[in-house]
C-alpha positions as CSV (number, residue, x, y, z in Angstrom):
1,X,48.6,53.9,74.7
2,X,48.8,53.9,78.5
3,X,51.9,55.7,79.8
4,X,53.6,54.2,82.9
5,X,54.6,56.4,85.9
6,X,58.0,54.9,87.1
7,X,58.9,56.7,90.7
8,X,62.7,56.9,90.5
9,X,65.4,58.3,93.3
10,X,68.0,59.2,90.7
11,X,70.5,59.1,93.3
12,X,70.0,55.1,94.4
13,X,68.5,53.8,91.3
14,X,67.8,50.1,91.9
15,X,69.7,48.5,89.1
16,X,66.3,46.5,88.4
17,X,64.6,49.6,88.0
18,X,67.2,50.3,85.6
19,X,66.9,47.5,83.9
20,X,62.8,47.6,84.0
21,X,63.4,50.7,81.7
22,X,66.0,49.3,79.3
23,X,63.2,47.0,78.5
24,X,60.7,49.3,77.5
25,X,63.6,51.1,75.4
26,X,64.6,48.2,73.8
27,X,61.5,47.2,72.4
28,X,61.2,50.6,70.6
29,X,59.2,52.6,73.5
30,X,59.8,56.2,74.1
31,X,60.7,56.9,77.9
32,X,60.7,60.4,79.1
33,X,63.4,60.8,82.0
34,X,65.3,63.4,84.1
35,X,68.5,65.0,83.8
36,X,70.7,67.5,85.0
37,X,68.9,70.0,83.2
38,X,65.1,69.3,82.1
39,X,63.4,66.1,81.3
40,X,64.4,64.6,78.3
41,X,62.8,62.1,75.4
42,X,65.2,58.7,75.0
43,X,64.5,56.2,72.7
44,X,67.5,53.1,72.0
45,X,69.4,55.2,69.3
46,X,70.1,53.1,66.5
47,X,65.9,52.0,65.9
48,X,64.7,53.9,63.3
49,X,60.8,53.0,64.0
50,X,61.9,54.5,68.3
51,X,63.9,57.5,66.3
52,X,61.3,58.4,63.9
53,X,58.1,58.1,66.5
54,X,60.7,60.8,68.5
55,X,60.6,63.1,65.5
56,X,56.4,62.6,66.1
57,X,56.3,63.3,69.2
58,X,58.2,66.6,68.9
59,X,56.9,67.6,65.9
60,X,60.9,68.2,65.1
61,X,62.6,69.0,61.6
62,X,63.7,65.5,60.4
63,X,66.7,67.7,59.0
64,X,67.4,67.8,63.0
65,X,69.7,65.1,64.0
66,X,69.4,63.6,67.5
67,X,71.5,64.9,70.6
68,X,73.3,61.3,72.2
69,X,74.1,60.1,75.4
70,X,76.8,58.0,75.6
71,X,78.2,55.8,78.7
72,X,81.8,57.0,78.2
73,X,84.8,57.4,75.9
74,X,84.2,53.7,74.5
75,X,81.2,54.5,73.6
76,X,82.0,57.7,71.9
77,X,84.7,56.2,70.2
78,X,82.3,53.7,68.7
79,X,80.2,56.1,67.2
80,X,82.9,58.7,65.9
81,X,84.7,58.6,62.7
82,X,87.4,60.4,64.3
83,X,88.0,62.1,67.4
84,X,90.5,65.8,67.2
85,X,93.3,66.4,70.3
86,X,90.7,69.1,71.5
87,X,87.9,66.5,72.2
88,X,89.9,65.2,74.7
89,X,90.6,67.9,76.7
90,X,87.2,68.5,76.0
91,X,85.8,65.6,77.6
92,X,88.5,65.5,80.7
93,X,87.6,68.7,81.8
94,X,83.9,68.5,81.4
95,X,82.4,65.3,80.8
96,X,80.5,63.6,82.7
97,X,78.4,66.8,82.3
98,X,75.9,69.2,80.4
99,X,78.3,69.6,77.0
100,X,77.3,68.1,74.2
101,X,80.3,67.8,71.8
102,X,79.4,67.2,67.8
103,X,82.1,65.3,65.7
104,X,82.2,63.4,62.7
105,X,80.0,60.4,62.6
106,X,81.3,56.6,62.3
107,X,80.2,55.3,58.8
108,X,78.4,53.0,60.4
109,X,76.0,55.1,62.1
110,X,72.5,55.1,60.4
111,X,71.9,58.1,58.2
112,X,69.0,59.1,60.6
113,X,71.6,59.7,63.5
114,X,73.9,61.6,61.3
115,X,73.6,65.3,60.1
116,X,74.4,67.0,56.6
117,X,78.4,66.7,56.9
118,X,77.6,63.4,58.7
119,X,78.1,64.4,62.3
120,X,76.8,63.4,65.7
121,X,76.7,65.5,68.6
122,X,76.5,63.3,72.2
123,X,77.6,63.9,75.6
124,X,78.1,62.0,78.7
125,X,75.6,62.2,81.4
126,X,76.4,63.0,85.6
127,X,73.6,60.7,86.2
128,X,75.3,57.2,87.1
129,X,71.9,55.7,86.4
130,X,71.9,56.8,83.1
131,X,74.8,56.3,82.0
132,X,73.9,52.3,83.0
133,X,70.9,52.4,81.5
134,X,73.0,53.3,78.2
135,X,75.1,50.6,79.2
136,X,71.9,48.2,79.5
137,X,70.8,48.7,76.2
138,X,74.3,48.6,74.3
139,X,73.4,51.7,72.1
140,X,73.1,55.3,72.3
141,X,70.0,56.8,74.2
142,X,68.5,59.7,72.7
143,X,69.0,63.3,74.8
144,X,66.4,65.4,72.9
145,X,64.5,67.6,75.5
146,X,60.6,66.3,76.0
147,X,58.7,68.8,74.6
148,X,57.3,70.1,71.7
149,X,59.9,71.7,69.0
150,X,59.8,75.3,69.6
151,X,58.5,75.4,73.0
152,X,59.8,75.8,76.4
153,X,62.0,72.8,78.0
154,X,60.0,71.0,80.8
155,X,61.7,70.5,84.2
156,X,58.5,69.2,86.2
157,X,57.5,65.6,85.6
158,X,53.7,66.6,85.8
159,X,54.0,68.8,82.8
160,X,55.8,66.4,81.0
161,X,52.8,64.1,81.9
162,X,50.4,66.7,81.1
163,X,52.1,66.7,77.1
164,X,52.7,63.2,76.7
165,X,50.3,60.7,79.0
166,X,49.0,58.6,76.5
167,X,51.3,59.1,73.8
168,X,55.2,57.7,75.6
169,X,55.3,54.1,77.3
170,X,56.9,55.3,80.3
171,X,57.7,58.5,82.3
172,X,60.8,58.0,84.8
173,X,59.6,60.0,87.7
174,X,62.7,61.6,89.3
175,X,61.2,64.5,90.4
176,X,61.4,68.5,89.4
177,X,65.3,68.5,87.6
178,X,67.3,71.7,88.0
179,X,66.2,73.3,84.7
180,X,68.3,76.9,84.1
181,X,70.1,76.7,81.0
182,X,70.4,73.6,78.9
183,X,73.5,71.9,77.6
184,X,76.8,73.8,75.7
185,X,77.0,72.3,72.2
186,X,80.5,73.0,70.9
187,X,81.0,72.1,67.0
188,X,84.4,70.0,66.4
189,X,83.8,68.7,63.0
190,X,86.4,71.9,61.5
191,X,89.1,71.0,64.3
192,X,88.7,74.0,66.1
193,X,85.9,74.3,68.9
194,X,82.9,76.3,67.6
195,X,80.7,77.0,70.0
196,X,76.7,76.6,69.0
197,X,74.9,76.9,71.8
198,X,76.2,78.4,75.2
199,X,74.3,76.8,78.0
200,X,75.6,75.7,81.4
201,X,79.0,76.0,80.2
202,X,80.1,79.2,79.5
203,X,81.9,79.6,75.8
204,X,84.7,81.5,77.9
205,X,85.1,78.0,80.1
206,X,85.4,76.0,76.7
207,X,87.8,78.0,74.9
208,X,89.9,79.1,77.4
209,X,91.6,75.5,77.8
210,X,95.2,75.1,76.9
211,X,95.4,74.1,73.1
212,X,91.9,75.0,72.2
């Protein structure tokens, strides 16, 4: 396979750029592309045969659901069974942003999305780009980081090119992302927030909100 290099300034993406890479997704190709924090893998969510070659790439636990990126709150509607008072708040105060918020999964949500207790965890990106390239392709995009399970997150688009030239369709170029710590992932299936991974956000931030 030859991977593409796609130069992109993520502040003025050129919406055909953006629609260049919708293309790719939407024929089940795996595009590796920048974020607020480190590069990450998306594939178009609900394809198992883009999901599972994800899973390959990453050499990740197939027990491991999929972090989401969604457009917005109609999106995550879509995709949620149900969504508690505390998501909301949630989501006002922090979304678009670097927390990733887990809730119960829509029944009609592939099992591959879903974990054990059926949940999915998905955030809204900063980047305007992204969040129209979710748009683009009418489904979820995939927000696992690009590397290999276990190992260290990749910020520099060389040494996501060094681990996966020949084996992705297309590296978006955006230059060196931020890096630091990755995305909060707060637990809401039990109600209650339940924090599960502090990154960017600091638990304090999260449960200090009136409510929670």
């Amino acid at each position: 396979m030859r991977t593409r290099i796609l130069p992109l300034d993520a502040r003025e993406a050129d919406p055909r750029l953006v629609r260049e890479i919708a293309a790719v997704l939407l024929e089940d190709g795996i595009v590796a592309y920048p974020t607020e924090t480190f590069y990450g893998l998306g594939a178009a969510a609900l394809s198992p045969k883009a999901v599972s070659n994800v899973y390959g790439l990453k050499k990740r636990d197939s027990g491991k659901p999929l972090p989401l990126m969604v457009s917005g709150l109609d999106m995550a509607r879509e995709i949620s069974a149900s969504l508690p008072r505390v998501f909301w708040g949630l989501a006002a105060e922090f979304w678009p942003g670097p927390l990733t918020l887990v809730v119960k999964a829509s029944l009609s949500l592939p099992g591959f999305l879903t974990g054990l207790g059926g949940s999915v965890a998905m955030r809204v990106p900063p980047a305007a780009w992204i969040r129209r390239l979710v748009d683009e392709i009418r489904q979820p995009l995939t927000a696992t980081s690009a590397n290999i399970s276990g190992r260290n997150e990749l910020s520099d688009p060389r040494d996501v090119e060094a681990q996966f030239s020949g084996r992705i369709a297309l590296i978006v170029d955006g230059g060196p992302t931020p890096g630091g710590a990755p995305s909060t992932i707060v637990d809401l299936t039990s109600g209650s927030p339940r924090v599960l991974r502090v990154g960017v956000i600091a638990a304090e931030e999260i449960l200090a909100l009136p409510g929670d």
